[in-house]
C-alpha positions as CSV (number, residue, x, y, z in Angstrom):
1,X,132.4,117.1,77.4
2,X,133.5,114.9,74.4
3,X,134.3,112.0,74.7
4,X,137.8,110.8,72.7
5,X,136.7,107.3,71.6
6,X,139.2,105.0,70.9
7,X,139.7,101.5,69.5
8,X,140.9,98.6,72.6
9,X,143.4,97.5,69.7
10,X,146.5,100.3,69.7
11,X,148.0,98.8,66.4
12,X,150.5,101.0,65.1
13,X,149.2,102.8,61.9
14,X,149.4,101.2,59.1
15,X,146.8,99.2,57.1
16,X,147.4,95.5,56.2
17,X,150.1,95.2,53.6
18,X,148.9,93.9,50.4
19,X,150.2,93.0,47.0
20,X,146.9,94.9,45.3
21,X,148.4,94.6,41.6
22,X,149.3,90.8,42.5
23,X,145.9,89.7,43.9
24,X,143.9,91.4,41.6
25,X,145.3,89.8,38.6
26,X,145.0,85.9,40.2
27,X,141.3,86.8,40.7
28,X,141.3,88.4,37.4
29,X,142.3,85.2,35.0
30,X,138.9,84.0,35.4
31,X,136.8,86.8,34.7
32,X,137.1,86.5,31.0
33,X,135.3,83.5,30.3
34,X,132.6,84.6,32.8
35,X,132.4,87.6,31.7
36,X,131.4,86.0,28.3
37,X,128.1,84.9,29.4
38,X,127.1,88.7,30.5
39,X,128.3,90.3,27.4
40,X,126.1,87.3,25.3
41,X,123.1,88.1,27.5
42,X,123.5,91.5,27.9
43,X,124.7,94.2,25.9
44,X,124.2,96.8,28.4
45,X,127.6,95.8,30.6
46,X,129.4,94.5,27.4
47,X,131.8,97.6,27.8
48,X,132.2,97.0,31.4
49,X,134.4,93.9,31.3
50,X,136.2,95.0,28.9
51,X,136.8,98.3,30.2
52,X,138.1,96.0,33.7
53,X,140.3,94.2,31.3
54,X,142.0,97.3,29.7
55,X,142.5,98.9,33.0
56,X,144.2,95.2,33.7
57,X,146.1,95.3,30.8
58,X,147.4,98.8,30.4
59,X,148.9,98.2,34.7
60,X,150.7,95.2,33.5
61,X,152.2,96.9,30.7
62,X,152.2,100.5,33.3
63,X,150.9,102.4,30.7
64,X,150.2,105.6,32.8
65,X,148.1,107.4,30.3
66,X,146.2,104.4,29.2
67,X,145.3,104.1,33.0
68,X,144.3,107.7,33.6
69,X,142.1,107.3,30.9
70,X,140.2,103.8,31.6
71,X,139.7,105.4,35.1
72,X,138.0,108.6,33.4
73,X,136.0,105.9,31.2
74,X,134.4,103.2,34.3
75,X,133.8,106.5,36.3
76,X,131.7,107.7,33.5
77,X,130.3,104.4,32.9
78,X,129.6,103.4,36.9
79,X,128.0,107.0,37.2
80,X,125.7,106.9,34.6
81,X,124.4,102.9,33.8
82,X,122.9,100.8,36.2
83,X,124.8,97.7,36.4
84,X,123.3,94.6,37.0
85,X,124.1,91.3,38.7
86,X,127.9,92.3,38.5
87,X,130.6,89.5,39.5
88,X,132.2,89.1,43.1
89,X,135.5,88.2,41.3
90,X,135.0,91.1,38.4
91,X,134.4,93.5,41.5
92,X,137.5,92.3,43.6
93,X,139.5,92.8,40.7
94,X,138.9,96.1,39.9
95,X,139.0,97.6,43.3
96,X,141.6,95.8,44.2
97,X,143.7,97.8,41.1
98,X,142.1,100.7,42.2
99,X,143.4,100.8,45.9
100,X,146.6,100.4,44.2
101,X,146.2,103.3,41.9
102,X,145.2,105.2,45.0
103,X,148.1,103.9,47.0
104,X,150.8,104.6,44.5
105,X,153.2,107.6,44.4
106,X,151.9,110.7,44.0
107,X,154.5,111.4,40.7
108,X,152.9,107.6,39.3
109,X,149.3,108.9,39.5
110,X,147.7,112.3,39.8
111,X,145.5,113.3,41.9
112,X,142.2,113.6,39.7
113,X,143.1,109.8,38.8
114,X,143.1,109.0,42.2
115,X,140.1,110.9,43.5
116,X,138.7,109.4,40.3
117,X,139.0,106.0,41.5
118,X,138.1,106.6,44.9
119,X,134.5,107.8,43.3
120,X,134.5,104.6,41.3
121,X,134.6,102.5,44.9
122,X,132.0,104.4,46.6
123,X,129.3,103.9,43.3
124,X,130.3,100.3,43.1
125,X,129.5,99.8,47.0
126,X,126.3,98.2,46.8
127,X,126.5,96.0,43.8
128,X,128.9,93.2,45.5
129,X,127.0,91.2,47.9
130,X,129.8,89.7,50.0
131,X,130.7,93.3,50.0
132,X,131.7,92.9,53.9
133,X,134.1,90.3,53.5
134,X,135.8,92.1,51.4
135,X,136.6,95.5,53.4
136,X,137.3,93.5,56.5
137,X,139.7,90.9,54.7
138,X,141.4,93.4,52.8
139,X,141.5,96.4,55.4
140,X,139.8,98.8,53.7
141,X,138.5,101.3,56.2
142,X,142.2,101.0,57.9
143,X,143.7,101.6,54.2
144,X,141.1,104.7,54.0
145,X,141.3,106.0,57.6
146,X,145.3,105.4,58.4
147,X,146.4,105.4,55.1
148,X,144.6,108.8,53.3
149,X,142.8,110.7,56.1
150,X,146.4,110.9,58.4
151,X,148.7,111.8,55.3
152,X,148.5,115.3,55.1
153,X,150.3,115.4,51.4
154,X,147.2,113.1,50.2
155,X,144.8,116.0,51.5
156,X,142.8,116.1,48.0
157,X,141.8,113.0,48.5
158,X,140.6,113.6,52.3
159,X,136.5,114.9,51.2
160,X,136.0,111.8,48.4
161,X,137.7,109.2,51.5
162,X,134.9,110.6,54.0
163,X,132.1,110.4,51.1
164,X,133.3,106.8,50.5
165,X,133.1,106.3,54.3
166,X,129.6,107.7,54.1
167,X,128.9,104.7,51.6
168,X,130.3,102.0,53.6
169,X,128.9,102.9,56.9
170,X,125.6,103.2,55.1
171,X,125.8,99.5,53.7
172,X,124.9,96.8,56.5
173,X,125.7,96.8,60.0
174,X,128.7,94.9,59.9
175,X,130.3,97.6,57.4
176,X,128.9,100.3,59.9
177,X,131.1,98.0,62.5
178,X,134.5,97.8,60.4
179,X,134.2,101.9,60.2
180,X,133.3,102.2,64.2
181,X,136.7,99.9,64.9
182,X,138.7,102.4,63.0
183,X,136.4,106.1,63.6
184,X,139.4,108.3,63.1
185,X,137.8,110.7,66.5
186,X,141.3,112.3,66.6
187,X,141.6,113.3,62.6
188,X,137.5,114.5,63.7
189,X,138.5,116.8,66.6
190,X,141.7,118.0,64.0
191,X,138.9,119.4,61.4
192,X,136.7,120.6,64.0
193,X,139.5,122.3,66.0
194,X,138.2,120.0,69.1
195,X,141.6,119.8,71.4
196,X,142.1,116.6,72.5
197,X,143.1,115.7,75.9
198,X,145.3,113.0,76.9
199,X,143.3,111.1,79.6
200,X,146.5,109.8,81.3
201,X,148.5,112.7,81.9
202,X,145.5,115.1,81.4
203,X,147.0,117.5,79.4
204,X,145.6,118.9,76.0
205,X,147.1,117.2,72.8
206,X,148.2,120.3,70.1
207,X,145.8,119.9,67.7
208,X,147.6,119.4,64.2
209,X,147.8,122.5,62.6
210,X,148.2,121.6,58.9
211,X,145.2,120.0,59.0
212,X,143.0,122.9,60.4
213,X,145.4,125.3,57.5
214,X,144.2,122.7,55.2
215,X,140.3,123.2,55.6
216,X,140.6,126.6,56.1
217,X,138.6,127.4,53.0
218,X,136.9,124.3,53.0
219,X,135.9,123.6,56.7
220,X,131.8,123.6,56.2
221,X,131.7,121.1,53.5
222,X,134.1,119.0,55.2
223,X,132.4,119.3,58.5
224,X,129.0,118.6,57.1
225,X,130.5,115.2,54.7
226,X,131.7,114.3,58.5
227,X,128.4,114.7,60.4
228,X,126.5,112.8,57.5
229,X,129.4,109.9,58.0
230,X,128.3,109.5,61.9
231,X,125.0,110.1,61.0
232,X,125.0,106.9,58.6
233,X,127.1,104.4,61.7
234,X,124.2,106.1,64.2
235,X,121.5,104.3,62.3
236,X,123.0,100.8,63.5
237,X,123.6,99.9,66.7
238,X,126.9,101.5,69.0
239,X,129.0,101.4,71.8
240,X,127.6,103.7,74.7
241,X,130.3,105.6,74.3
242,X,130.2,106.3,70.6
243,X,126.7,107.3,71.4
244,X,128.0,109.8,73.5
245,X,130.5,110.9,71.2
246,X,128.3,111.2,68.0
247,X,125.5,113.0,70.1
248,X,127.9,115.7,71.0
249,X,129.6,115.8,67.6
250,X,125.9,116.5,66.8
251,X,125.2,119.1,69.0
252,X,128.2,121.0,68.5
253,X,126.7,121.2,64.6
254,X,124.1,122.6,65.9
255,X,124.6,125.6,68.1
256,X,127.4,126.3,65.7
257,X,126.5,126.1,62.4
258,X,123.8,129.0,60.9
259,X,122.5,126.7,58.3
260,X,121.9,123.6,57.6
261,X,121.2,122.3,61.4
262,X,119.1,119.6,60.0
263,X,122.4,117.5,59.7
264,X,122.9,117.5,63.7
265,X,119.2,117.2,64.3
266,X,118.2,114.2,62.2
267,X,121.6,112.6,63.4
268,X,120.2,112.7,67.2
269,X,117.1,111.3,65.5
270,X,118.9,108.1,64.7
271,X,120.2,107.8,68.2
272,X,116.8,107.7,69.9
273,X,116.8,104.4,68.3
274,X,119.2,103.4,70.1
275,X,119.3,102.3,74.3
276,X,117.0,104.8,76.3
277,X,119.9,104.8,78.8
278,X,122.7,105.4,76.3
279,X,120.8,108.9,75.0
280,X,118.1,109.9,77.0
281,X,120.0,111.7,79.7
282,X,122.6,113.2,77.5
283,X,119.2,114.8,75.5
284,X,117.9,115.8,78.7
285,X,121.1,117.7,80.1
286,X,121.4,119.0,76.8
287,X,120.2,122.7,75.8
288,X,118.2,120.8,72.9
289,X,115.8,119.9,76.1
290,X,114.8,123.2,77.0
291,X,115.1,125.3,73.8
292,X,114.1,122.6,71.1
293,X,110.9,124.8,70.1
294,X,113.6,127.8,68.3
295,X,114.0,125.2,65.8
296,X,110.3,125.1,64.8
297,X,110.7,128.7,63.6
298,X,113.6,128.0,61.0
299,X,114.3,127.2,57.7
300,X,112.2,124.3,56.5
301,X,114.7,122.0,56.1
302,X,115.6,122.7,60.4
303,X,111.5,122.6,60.6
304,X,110.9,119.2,59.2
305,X,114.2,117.1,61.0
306,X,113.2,118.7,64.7
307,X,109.5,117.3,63.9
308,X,111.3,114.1,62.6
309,X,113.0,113.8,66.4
310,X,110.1,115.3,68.5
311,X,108.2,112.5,66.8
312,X,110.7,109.9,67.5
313,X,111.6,110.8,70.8
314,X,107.5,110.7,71.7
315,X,107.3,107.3,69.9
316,X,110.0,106.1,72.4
317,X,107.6,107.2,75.3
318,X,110.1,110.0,76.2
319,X,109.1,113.6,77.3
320,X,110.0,116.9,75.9
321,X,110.7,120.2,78.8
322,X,111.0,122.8,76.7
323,X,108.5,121.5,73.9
324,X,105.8,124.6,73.5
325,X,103.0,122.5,71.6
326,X,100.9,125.7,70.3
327,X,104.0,125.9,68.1
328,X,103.4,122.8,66.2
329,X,99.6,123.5,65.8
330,X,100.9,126.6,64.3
331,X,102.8,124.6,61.7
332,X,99.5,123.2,60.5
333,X,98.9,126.1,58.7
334,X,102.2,126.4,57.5
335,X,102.7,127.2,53.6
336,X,101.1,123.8,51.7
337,X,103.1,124.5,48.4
338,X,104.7,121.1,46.8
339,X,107.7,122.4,48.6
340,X,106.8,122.5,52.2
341,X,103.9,120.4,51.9
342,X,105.9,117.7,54.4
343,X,106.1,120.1,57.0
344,X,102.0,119.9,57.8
345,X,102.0,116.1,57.5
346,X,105.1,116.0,59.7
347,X,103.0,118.8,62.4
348,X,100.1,116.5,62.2
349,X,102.7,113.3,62.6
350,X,104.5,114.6,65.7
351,X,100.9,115.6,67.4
352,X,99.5,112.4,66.9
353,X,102.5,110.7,68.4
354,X,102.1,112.8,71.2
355,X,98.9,112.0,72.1
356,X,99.6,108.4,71.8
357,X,101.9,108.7,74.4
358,X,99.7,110.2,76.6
359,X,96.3,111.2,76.7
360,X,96.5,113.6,79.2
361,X,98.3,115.8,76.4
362,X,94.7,115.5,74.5
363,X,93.1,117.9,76.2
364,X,96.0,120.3,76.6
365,X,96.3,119.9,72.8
366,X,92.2,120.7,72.3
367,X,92.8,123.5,74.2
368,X,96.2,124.7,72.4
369,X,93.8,124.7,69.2
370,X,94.3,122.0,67.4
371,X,90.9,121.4,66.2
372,X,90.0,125.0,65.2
373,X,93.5,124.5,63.1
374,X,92.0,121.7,61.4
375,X,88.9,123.4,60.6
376,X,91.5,125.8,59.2
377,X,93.6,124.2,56.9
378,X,91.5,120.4,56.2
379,X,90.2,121.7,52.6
380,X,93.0,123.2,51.2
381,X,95.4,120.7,52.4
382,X,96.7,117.6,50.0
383,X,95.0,114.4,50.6
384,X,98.2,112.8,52.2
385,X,98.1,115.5,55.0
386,X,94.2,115.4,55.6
387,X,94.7,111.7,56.1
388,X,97.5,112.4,58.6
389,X,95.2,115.0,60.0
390,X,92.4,112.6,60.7
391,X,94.7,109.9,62.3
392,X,94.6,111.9,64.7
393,X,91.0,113.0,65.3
394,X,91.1,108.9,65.3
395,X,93.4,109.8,68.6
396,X,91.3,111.6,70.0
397,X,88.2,109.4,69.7
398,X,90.0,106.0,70.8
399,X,92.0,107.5,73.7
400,X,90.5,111.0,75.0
401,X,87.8,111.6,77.5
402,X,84.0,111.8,77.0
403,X,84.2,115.7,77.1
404,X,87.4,115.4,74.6
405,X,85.1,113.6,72.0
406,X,82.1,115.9,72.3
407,X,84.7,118.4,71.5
408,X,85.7,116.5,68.6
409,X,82.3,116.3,67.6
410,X,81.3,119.9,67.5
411,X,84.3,120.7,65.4
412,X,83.1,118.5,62.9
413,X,85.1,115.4,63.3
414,X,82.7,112.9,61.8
415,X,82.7,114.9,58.7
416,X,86.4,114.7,58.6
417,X,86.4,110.9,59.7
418,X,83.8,110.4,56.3
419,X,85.7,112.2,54.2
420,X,88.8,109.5,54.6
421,X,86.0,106.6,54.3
422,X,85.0,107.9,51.3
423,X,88.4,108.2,49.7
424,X,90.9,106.8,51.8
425,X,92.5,103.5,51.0
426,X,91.6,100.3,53.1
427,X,93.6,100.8,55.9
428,X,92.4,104.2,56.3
429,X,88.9,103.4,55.9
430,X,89.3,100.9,58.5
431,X,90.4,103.1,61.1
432,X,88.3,105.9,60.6
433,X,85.3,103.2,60.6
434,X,86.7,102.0,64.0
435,X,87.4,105.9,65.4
436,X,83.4,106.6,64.2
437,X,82.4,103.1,66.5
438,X,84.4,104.6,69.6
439,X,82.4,107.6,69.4
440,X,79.0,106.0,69.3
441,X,80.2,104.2,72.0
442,X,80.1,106.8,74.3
443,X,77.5,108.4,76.6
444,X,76.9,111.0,74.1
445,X,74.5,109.5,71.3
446,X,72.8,112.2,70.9
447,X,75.2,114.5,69.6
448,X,76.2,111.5,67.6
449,X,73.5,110.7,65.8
450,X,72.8,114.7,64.6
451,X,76.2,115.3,63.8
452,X,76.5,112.1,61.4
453,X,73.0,112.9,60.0
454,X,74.2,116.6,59.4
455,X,77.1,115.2,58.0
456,X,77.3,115.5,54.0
457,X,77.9,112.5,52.1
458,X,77.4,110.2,55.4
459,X,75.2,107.9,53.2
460,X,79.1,106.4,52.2
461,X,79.3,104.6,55.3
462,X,76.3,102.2,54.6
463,X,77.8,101.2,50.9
464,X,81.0,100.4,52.9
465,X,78.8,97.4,53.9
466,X,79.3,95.9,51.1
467,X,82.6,96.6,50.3
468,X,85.1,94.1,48.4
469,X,87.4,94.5,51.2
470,X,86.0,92.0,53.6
471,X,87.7,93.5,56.6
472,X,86.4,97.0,55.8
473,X,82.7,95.5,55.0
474,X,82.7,93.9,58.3
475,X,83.8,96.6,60.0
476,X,80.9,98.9,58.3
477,X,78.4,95.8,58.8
478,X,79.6,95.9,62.8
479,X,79.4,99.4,62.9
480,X,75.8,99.6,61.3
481,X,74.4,96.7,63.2
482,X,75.1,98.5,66.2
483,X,74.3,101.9,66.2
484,X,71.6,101.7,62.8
485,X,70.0,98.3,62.9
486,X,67.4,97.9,60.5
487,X,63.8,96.7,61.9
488,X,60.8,95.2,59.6
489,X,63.3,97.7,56.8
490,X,63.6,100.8,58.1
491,X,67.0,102.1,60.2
492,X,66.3,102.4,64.0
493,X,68.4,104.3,66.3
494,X,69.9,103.6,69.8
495,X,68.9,106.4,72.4
């Protein structure tokens, strides 16, 4: 069931009437003499002040053409140099002439200038720092949401509004805040061809049909700029019932899309982040629960975003029904071409997460053949993934059982634990060191002690003794204290 969100505030339409042209041109008379200083010191924005100014000018004088053409020019400029340190008054003014551009009649302005200047908003996001005050005191979202996305004759501009959205939501969580006030859920359902119901009367709302004429050709892309929009407000916090409202957005855009589920499936990602009690049961009544492990066998782009939320939803300490875990070993060995090569380090993520969140899945795992998959794919994978690999043979030897580790053991696990002590980087070499103690530890010393001295190259682990990295030589000095003390010079060991 989807839930038709909507704002307490019932305002009638209609964003907060502004004088765009009049505001922008009292902050604008003091951007020249700052904008003196930037040109003086450097030359790489001297055209962008200027180009502000011109665009200034040629309104005043309502120079169509001209403005058509200083639009063309920023969009070029915003798109392809990095601007730095750019003014809050230099940036109000030109959005500020932009929104009126975008505003304006359609005979004033066409639509490439306006969809132009839209572009120019959404680039030029993240260089104002009071970047927040200035969508909420100027109404922003409501001018983008009430003003664009419900005028049907401005559909052009619909796609570059939703991509601007994207931008905004994506800023801060006070910018995801002004778009979840004004989420336009009914102009959502319109694309989707979601009726909406009215909960008073209980009867269905026609969906508008111009709309759904209008995206016709153009429903995927616009379906998919929408789902990465809720996706961006998801990674902040929300109101239980936008939780509920995105999640099913979600998994509508997954059991009906053919490609490209990765959207929907990352998207629940985010919302594990949020309140166990706001998405946990919503997951678990959901067909995700029981059928999750189909989307381990698709594209790899599906592959890596359902590991992504199988390894979130662990992290949170949550359980899986339907999760088959002989189909992630499986993806151990999948290709390791530049490509792909995130899928085995995201396989050998999600297992490790797994076991952390409990070790009875250790065994179950040893038994699924994870270690025999190691075995398989260790020397041929990248040295990223045999790290992730070992973190969790570390796993294993911190948290399973006696019988878990003497599996470890006889499947070569202390060769694999040296291997990331002799080229692992500090914090690596420090866990492996203390995953290599835990085992020594045990009841099973024996077995230790021949493995490690079987071990090629195990002669690294006393130089680690005195390495630079005083953590990681005390570790090693802790370590060989212990298990090979040296008496009147020669190494004893412990029975």
């Amino acid at each position: 069931m989807f839930v038709n969100y909507k704002d307490d505030n019932t305002e009638e339409r209609s964003p907060k009437q502004t004088n765009y042209f009049v505001t922008a041109e009292i902050f604008e008379k003091k951007i020249i003499d700052d904008n003196i200083k930037i040109v003086l010191e450097n030359n790489i924005e001297v055209s962008f002040p200027n180009l502000c100014m011109t665009l200034k000018r040629a309104m005043e004088d309502k120079n169509v053409p001209e403005i058509c053409s200083t639009i063309s020019m920023i969009f070029k400029f915003v798109s392809t140099v990095v601007i730095h340190d750019i003014q809050d008054l230099q940036f109000f003014g030109l959005i500020l002439n932009l929104l009126f551009i975008i505003e304006n009649n359609v005979d004033l302005f066409d639509m490439d200038t306006r969809i132009c200047s839209i572009n120019i908003i959404s680039s030029l996001i993240h260089k104002s720092t009071t970047i927040c005050d200035f969508i909420t005191s100027f109404n922003i979202v409501s001018f983008f949401v009430e003003g664009i996305l419900f005028n049907n004759d401005l559909f052009p501009l619909h796609f570059h509004v939703i991509k601007c959205l994207q931008k905004i939501a994506n800023h801060c969580s006070d910018c995801q805040n002004n778009i979840c006030e004004k989420l336009p859920c009914e102009y959502i359902y319109n694309v989707f061809g979601i009726p909406i119901y009215d909960e008073d009367t209980d009867y269905e709302i026609v969906i508008n049909d111009e709309i759904e004429k209008n995206y016709e050709n153009e429903n995927k892309e616009m379906k998919k700029e929408i789902l990465l929009l809720l996706k961006n407000i998801s990674k902040w916090a929300l109101h239980p019932d936008l939780i509920e409202y995105c999640f099913n957005m979600f998994l509508l855009w997954i059991s009906s899309s053919s490609t490209e589920k990765d959207i929907g499936l990352l998207g629940i990602c985010y919302l594990t982040k949020q309140p166990r009690e706001c998405w946990y049961k919503l997951f678990e009544q959901s067909f995700l629960y029981a059928e999750i492990t189909v989307y381990l066998k698709g594209d790899p782009k599906t592959i890596e975003s359902t590991l992504f939320l199988l390894s979130s939803i662990y992290a949170e300490n949550q359980f899986v029904k339907g999760l088959q875990y002989s189909n992630i070993i499986d993806l151990l060995h999948y290709d390791d071409n530049p490509t792909h090569t995130s899928i085995r380090h995201l396989a050998a993520k999600t297992l490790n997460k797994i076991m952390k969140q409990d070790p009875n899945f250790i065994k179950l795992l040893i038994k699924g053949g994870l270690l025999d998959a190691f075995h398989d794919v260790f020397d041929e994978s990248s040295f990223d993934v045999k790290a992730k690999l070992v973190s969790c043979l570390e796993t294993i030897a911190l948290f399973g059982e006696s019988s878990d580790k003497v599996d470890l053991i006889n499947n070569n696990g202390i060769m694999y634990l040296m291997n990331i002590i002799q080229y692992g980087n500090e914090q690596q070499i420090c866990n492996a060191i203390r995953a290599l103690e835990n085992l020594f530890k045990e009841n099973i010393k024996k077995i230790c002690y021949e493995s490690f001295w079987n071990t090629p190259g195990h002669e690294i682990i006393f130089e680690m003794s005195k390495n630079i990295n005083k953590e990681v030589a005390s570790l090693a000095s802790q370590f060989l204290n212990c298990y090979f003390p040296l008496v009147n010079g020669k190494i004893m060991m412990l029975e």
